[in-house]
C-alpha positions in Angstrom: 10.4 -5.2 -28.9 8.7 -1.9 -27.7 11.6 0.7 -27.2 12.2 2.8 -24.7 11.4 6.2 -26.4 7.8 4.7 -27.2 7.2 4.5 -23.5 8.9 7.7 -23.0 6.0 8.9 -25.6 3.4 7.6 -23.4 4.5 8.9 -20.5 4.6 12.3 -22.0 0.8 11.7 -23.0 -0.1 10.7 -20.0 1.7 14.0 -18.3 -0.3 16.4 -20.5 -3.4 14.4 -20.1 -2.5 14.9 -16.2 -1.6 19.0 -17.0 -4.9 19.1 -18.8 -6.9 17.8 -15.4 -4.4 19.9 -13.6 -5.5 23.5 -15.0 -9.1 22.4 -14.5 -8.3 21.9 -11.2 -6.7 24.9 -10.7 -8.7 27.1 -12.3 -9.9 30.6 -10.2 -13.0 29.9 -8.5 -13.9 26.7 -10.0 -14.4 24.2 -6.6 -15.4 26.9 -4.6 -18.3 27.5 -6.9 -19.1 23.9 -6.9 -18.8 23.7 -3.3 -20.9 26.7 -2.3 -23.5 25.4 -5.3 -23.7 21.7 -3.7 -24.1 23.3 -0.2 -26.9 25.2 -1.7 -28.6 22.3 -3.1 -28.2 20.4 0.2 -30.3 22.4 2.5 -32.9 22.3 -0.9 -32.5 18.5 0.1 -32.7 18.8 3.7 -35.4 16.2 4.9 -35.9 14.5 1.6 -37.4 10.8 2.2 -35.5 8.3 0.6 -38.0 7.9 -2.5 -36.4 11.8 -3.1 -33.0 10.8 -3.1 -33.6 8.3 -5.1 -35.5 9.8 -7.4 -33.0 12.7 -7.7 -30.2 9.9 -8.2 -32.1 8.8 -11.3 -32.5 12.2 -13.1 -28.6 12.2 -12.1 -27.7 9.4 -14.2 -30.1 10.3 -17.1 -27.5 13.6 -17.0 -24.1 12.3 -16.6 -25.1 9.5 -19.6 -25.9 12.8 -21.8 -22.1 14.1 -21.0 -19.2 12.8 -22.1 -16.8 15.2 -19.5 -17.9 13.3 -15.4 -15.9 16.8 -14.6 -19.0 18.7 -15.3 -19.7 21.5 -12.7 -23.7 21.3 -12.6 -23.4 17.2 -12.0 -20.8 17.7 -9.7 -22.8 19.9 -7.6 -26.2 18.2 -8.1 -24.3 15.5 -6.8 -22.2 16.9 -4.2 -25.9 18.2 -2.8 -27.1 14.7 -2.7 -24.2 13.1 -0.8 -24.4 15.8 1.9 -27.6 15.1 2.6 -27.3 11.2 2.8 -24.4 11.1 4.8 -26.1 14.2 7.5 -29.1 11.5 7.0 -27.4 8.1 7.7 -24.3 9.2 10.0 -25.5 12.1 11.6 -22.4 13.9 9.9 -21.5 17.0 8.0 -19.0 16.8 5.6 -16.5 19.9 5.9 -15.3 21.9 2.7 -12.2 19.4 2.6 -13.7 16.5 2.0 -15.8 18.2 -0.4 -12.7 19.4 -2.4 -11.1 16.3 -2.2 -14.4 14.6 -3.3 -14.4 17.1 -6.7 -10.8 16.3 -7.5 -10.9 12.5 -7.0 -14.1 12.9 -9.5 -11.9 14.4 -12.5 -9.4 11.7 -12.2 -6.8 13.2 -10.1 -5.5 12.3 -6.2 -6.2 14.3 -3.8 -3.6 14.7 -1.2 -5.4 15.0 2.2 -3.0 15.5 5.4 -3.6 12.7 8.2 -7.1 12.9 9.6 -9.0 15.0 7.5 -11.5 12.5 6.8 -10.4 10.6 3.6 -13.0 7.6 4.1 -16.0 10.4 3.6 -14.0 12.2 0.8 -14.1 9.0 -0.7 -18.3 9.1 -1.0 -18.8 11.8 -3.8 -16.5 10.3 -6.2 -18.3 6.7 -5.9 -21.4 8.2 -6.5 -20.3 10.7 -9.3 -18.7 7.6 -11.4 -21.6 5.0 -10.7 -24.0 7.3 -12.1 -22.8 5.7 -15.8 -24.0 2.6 -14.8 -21.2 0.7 -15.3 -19.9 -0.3 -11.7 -17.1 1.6 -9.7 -14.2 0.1 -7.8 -13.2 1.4 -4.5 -9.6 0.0 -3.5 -8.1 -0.6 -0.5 -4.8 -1.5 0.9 -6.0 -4.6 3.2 -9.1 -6.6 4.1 -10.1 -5.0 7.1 -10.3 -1.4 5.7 -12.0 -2.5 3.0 -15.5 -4.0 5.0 -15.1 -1.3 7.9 -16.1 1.1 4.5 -18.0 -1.1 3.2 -20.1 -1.5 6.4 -20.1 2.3 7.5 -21.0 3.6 3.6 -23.5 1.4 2.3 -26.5 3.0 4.1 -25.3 6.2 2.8 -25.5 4.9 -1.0 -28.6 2.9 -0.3 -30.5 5.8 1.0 -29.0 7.7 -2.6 -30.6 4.1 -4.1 -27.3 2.6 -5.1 -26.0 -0.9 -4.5 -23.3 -2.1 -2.6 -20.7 -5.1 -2.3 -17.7 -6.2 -0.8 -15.0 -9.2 -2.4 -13.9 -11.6 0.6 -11.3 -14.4 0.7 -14.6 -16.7 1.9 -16.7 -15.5 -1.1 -18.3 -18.2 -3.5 -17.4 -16.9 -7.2 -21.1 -16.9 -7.3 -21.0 -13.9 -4.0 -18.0 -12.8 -6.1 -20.2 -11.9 -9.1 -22.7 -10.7 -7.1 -20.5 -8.1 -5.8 -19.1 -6.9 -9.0 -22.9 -6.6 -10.1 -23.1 -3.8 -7.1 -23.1 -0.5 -8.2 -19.7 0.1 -6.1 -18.0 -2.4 -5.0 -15.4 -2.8 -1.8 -11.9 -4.4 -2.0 -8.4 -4.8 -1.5 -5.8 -2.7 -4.5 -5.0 -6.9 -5.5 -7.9 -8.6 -4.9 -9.4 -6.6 -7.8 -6.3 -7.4 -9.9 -6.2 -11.0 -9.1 -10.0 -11.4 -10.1 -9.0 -9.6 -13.3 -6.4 -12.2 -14.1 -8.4 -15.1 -13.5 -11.4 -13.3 -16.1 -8.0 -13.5 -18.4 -7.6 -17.2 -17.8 -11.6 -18.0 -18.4 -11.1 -16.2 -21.6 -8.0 -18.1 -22.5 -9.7 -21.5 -21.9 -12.8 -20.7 -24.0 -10.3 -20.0 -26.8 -9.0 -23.1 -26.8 -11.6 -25.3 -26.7 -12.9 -27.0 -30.2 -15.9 -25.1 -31.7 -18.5 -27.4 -31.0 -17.7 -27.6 -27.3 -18.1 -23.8 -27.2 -21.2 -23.7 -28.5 -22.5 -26.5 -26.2 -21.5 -25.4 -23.6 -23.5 -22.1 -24.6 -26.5 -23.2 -25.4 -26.6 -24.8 -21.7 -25.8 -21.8 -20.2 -22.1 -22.1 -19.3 -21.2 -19.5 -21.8 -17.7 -18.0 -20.6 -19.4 -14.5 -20.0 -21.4 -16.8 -17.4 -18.2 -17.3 -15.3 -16.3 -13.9 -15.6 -16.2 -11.9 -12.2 -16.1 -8.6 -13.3 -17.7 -6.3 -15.9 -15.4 -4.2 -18.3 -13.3 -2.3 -15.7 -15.2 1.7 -15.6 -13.4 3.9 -12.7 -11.7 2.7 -9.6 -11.0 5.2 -6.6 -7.8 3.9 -4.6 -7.6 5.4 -0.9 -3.7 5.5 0.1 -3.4 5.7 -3.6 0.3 6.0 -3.2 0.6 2.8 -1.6 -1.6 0.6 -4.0 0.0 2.2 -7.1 3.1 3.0 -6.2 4.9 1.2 -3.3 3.1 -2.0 -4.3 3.7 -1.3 -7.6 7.3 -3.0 -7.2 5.7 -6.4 -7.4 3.8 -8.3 -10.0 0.3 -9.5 -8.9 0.9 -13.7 -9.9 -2.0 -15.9 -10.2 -0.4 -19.1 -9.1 -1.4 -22.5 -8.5 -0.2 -24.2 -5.1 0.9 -27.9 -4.9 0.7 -30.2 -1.7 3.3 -32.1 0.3 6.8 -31.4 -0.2 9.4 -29.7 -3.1 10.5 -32.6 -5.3 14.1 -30.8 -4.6 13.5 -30.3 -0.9 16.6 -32.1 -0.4 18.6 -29.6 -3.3 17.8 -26.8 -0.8 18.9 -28.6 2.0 22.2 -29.4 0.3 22.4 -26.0 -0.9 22.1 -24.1 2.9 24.8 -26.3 4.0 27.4 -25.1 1.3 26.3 -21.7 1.5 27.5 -21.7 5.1 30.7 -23.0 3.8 31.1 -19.9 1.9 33.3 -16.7 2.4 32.3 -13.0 1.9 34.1 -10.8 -0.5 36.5 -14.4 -1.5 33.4 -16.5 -2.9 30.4 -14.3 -2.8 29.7 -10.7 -3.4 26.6 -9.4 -1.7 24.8 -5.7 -3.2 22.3 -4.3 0.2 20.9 -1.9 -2.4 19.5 -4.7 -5.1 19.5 -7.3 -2.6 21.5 -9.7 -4.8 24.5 -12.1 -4.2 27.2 -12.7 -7.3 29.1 -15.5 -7.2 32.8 -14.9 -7.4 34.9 -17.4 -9.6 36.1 -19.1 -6.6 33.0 -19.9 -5.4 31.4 -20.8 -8.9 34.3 -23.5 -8.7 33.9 -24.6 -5.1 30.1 -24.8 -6.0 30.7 -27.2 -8.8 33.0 -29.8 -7.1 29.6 -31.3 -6.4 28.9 -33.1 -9.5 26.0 -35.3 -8.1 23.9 -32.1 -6.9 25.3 -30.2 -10.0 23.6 -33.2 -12.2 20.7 -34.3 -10.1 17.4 -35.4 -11.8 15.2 -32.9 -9.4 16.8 -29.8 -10.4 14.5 -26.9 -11.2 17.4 -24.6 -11.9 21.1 -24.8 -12.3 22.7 -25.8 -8.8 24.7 -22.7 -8.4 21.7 -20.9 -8.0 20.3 -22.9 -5.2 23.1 -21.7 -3.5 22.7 -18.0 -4.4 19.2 -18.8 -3.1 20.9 -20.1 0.2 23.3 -17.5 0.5 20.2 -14.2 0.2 18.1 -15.9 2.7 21.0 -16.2 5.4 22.1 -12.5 4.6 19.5 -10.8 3.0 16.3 -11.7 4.6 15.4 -12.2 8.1 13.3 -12.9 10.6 10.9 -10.5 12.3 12.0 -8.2 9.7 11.0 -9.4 6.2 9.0 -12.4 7.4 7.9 -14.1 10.2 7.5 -17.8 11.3 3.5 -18.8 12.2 2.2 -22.4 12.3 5.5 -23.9 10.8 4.8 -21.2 8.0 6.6 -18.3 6.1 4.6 -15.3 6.0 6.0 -12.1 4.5 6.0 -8.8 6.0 5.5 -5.7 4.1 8.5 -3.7 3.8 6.7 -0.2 3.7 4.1 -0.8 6.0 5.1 -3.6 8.5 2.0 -5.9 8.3 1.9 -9.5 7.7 0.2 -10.9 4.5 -0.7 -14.8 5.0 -1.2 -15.2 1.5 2.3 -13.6 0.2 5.1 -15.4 -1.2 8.2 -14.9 -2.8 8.9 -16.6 -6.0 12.0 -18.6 -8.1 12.6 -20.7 -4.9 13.2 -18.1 -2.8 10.6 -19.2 -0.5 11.8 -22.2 -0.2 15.4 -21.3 0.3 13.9 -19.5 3.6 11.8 -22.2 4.3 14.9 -24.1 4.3 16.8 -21.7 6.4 14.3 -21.6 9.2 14.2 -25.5 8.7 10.6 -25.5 8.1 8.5 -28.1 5.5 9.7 -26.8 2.2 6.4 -26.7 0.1 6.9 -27.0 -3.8 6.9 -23.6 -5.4 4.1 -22.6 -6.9 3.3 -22.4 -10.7 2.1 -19.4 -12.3 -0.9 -19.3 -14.5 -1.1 -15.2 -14.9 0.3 -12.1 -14.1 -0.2 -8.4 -14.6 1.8 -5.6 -13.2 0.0 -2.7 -11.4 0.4 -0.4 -13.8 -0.7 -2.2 -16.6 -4.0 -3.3 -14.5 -4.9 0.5 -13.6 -4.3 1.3 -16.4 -7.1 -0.3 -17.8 -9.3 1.9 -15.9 -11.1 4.4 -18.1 -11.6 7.1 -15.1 -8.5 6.4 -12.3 -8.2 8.4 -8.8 -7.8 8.4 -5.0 -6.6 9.8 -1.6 -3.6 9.8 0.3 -1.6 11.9 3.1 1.4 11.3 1.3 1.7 11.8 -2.4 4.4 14.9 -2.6 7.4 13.4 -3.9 5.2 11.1 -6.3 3.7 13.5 -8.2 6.1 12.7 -11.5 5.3 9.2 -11.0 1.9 9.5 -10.9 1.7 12.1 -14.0 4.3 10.1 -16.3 2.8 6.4 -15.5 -1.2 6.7 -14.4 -1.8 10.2 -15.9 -3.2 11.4 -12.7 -2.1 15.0 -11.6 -2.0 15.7 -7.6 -3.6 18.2 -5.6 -3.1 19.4 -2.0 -6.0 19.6 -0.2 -5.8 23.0 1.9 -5.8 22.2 5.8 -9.4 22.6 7.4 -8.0 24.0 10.8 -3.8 25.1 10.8 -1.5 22.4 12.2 -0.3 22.7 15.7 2.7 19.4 15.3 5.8 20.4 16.8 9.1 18.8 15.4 10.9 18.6 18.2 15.2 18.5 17.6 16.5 14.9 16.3 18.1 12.9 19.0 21.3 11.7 17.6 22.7 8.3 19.2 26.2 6.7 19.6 24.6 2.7 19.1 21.1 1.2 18.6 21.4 0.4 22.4 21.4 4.0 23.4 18.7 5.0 21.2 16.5 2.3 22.5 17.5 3.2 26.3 16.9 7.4 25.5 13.3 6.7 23.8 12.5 4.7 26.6 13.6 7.7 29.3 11.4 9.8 27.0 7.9 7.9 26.9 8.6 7.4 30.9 9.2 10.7 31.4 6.3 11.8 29.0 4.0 8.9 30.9 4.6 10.4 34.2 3.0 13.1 32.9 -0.2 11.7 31.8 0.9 12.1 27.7 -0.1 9.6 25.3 3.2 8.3 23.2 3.1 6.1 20.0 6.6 4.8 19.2 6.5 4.0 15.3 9.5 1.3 14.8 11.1 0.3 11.1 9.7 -3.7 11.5 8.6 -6.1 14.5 12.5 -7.0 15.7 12.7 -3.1 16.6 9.4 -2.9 18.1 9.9 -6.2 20.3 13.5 -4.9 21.4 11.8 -1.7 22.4 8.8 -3.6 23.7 11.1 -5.5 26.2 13.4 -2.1 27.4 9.9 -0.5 28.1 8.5 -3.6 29.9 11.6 -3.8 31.6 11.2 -0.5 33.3 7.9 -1.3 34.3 5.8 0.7 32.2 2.6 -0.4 30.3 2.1 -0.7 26.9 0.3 -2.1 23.6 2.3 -3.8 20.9 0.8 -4.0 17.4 2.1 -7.5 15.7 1.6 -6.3 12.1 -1.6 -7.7 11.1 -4.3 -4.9 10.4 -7.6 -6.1 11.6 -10.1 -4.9 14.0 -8.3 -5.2 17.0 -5.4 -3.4 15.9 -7.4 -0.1 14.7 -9.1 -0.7 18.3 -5.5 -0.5 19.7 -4.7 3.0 17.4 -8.1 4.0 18.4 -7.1 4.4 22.1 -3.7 5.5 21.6 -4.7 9.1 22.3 -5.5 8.2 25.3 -4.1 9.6 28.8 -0.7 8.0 29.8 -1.2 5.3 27.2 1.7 4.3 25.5 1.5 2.3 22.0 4.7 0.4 20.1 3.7 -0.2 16.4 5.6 -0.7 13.0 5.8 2.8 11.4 2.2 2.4 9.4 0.1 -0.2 11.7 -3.1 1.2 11.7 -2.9 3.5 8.9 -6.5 4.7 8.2 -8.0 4.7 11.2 -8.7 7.8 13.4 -6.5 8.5 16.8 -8.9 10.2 19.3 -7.2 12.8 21.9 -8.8 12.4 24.9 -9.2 16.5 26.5 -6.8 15.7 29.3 -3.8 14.3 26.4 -4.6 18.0 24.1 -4.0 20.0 27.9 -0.9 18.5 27.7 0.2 18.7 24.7 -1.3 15.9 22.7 0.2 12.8 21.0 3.8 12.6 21.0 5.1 10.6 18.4 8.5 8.8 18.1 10.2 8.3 15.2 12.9 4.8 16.5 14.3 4.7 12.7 13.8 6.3 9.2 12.1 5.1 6.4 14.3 4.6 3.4 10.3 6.7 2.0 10.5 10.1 3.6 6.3 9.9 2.9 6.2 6.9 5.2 8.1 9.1 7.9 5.5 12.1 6.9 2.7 9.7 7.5 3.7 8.5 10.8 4.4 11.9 12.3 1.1 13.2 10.8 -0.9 10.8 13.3 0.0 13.4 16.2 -1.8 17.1 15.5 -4.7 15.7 13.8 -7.2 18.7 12.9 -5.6 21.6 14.9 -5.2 19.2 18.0 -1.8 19.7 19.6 0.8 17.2 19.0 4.8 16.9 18.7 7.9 14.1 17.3 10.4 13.3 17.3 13.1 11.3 15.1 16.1 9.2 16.6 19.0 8.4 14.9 22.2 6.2 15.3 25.1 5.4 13.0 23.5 1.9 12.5 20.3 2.5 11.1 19.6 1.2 8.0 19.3 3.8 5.8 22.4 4.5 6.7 24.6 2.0 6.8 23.2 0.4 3.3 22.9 4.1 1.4 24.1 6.4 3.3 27.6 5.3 5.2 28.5 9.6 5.2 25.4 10.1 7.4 26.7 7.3 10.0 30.5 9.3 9.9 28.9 12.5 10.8 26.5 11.5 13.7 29.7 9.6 15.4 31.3 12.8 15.1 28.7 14.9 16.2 28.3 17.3 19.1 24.8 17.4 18.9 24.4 21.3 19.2 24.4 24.1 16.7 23.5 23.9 13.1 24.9 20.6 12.6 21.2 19.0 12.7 20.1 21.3 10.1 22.6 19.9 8.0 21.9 16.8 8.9 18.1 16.9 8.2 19.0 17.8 4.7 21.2 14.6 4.3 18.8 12.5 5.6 16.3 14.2 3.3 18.8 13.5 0.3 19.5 10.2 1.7 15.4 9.6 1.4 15.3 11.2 -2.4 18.1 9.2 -3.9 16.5 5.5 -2.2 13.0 7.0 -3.7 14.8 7.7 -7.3 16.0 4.0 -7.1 12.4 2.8 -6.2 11.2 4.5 -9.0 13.8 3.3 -11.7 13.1 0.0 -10.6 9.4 0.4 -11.4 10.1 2.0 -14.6 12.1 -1.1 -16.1 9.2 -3.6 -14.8 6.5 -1.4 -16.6 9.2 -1.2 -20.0 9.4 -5.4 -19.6 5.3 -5.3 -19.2 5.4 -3.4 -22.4 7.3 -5.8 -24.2 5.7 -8.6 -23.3 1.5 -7.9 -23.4 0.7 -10.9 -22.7 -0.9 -12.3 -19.4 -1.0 -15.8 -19.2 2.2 -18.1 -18.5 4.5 -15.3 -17.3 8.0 -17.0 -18.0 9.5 -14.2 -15.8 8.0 -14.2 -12.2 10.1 -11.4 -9.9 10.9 -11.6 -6.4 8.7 -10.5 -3.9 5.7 -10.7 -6.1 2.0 -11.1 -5.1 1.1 -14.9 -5.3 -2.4 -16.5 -4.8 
């Protein structure tokens, strides 16, 4: 068993590795001479033909394979020149100084925090180029599908004219088009898909070893040698945009290679039985119920009451002790529900992401869970799944010789990110100063009145021509807010959760005059709001905050899509004794609004609580990832993971 002071060692490694990256950084001068040099070196580019670019691509790589630092100052700016060029060639763009400096720190291996708007998609360029220069293949990660081919399509003319390849992984892909992709000099894809294609390279491996000698060597000498089927090549350098979201939030979760079974659950019937007694059940006398871990104990009165079933207790179909087909029961009916950690498509389950609101298809909670909710909803209850692999996060980033990426949204990580991935943080200096107003918290008696007050505000804003976005905690909120607004008469776009085209072509316009847009707090995360002239007269954007995030970063990034690069913008939070955070962690919060006069200093006090409130659920979030990466330690291996989590990543 690996003890806990050896991973305290390594996360004390990995912090002075991240210090070391750190004082580079930081040193006087450093990326401002690289930046000046690169622009330098641009305009001795300006008009190159492609053959040029090319050409100058290739004397890059002979370089960067003679260095063993990437953080070299001369590459860095030979290379910076280059990207400047290609992108002023291909998009008609000029990078600003931001994304530059963003670019360089991503390139040593560190994240770049850039606010909301600055361009992180271009930022992203140098970097790719810098660490494909070795030849050995870089990984740009994204949080969905949809962000992944929009970069993939708007960058790949950029890194063709520089004479590098491109690919992109789809759910459609052949594992043939797979390879293909992976054979790109940079390739496009989701933070998991990479880790799933990872785990199944594990399972190819673990098959090879197990077959007799001379079938191995058959099978070589007809050309089906294992290295034949693998997907990737040894993993080099990844770049993550919303880095804090890939390694971080998702990190709660396991990525579980699973494999699905048709028809229904053998003990369909066992779930059925067990929703039926849970109902049965009382709070506090047979069942104790923990918001915070999301977990239900059985008390000893209901262990017993449980148990005077002695056919289900004994039946042949069981794939766990009865009793817990109950707890099951009992988590789905209180615990999870609909519209807010799930909702019901085509007679189908399909999980909603906690931190950003969007729907993932191909989710699924695991150790019957899913079933239990399937059960509840009285859907088809599918058999579980059985799991082949699993890897967590960390460990799979980890593997990553050069690690980095972007986010608006990575103060109050940075300890995380130091102790775990080695990666030190840097705030990107603002290209133009922020014009965001915070306007003063509205403070609400019920969840009623706080729905009827941000409704008087976006009419009263609408009137006058402003552009609202009204960011809600999940889709119940924003449909209860979406009726109160369409009862009143006023016109509106609601985002369901799923990030695709039409959804950034929703955010798109939400800048525009008198338009008014209700979204989950992070729908449409990554793509550019555009203020129309007659919205910045006004006073730009004005955002509404319904509920806060348990994450004060997810707050920070939904505020930060009004007063985009010294446009004019304002928000505003609304609060009621109800809301979430407060009623499951912070109960003092809920006392003091009801008491409230709503004047004075009392909402600077308040702010700090809430701001407290937000630290201590972040200090949870993080021990909880700390004990799964100690359990990953303990346990190295991959295949057959006897210990699946709920809420994990299932394909």
């Amino acid at each position: 068993m690996i003890a806990w002071s050896s991973l305290f060692r390594d996360a004390a490694d990995r912090s002075a590795a991240a210090s070391k990256t750190q004082h580079k950084l930081n040193q006087d001068g450093w990326i401002t001479q690289i930046i000046q040099q690169s622009q330098r070196i641009a305009i001795a580019l300006r008009h190159c033909q492609p053959a040029a670019l090319q050409a100058h691509t290739e004397r890059l790589c002979l370089l960067a394979r003679q260095q063993s630092d990437v953080a070299d100052a001369k590459l860095l700016s030979l290379a910076a020149g280059a990207v400047i060029e290609s992108v002023r060639q291909t998009l008609g763009l000029r990078l600003f100084e931001a994304q530059l400096h963003a670019g360089i720190v991503i390139s040593c291996g560190a994240v770049a925090e850039m606010q909301t708007g600055e361009g992180k998609t271009l930022a992203g360029v140098l970097p790719a180029y810098v660490q494909s220069l070795h030849g050995r293949g870089v990984h740009v990660a994204t949080t969905n599908a949809y962000l992944a081919g929009r970069d993939f399509q708007q960058l790949s003319p950029v890194f063709s004219r520089l004479g590098l390849t491109t690919g992109l992984l789809t759910n459609e892909a052949t594992t043939e088009q797979t390879q293909a992709a992976y054979r790109a000099d940079i390739t496009y894809g989701t933070g998991h898909a990479f880790g799933f294609d990872f785990l199944r390279d594990q399972l190819t491996f673990s098959q090879t070893e197990s077959q007799q000698i001379g079938t191995a060597s058959y099978d070589r000498i007809c050309g089906n040698a294992p290295e034949a089927r693998l997907r990737q090549r040894p993993l080099h350098a990844a770049i993550v945009d919303e880095i804090d979201h890939v390694l971080i939030d998702d990190a709660a979760s396991p990525l579980i290679l699973s494999a699905s079974s048709q028809g229904d659950a053998a003990d369909a019937e066992i779930h059925i039985q067990a929703r039926i007694l849970a109902k049965q059940l009382v709070c506090e006398a047979d069942y104790h119920i923990n918001h915070s871990h999301r977990s239900i104990e059985l008390t000893d009165r209901g262990l017993g009451t449980v148990y005077e079933n002695d056919l289900l207790a004994a039946h042949c179909q069981l794939r766990r002790p009865w009793h817990e087909y109950v707890v099951l029961a009992l988590r789905a009916e209180h615990l999870f529900h609909r519209d807010v950690h799930y909702v019901v498509k085509d007679q189908e389950v399909q999980i909603v992401d906690e931190s950003t609101g969007r729907i993932f298809a191909d989710r699924s909670w695991s150790d019957g869970l899913h079933q239990a909710v399937l059960a509840a909803e009285n859907l088809p209850i599918t058999p579980e799944n059985s799991s082949l692999a699993k890897i967590t996060r960390q460990r799979f980033y980890r593997h990553y010789k050069t690690l980095g990426g972007m986010t608006g949204t990575a103060r109050g990580c940075e300890k995380e990110f130091r102790s775990v991935y080695g990666l030190a943080v840097c705030q990107i200096p603002l290209r133009m100063p922020s014009r965001r107003r915070l306007e003063p918290m509205q403070l609400c008696q019920s969840v009623q009145a706080k729905f009827e007050l941000i409704a008087d505000e976006t009419e009263t804003l609408h009137r006058c021509g402003r552009a609202v976005l009204i960011g809600t905690l999940n889709i119940a909120q924003s449909q209860t807010i979406a009726s109160e607004l369409r009862r009143r008469g006023l016109p509106f776009q609601l985002l369901n959760g799923v990030q695709d085209a039409e959804e950034a072509a929703i955010i798109a316009r939400a800048g525009q005059p008198a338009a008014i847009t209700v979204a989950t707090n992070l729908a449409g995360r990554g793509t550019d709001i555009k203020l129309d002239p007659a919205v910045s007269e006004l006073g730009g954007l004005h955002v509404i905050v319904a509920e806060h995030h348990a994450l004060a970063r997810v707050d920070r990034q939904l505020i930060g899509r009004c007063a985009r690069c010294g446009d004019p913008g304002s928000a505003r939070f609304y609060l009621s004794p109800d809301d979430q955070l407060f009623r499951q962690s912070a109960p003092w919060i809920a006392r003091a609004i009801k008491r409230s006069d709503k004047h004075g200093d009392f909402h600077c006090s308040l702010a700090k609580q809430v701001t407290r409130a937000q630290a201590e659920m972040q200090s949870k979030a993080t021990s909880i990832r700390w004990q799964m990466l100690h359990m990953d330690r303990e346990n190295e291996s991959l295949l057959d993971p006897s210990d699946n989590l709920s809420g994990c990543w299932q394909m």
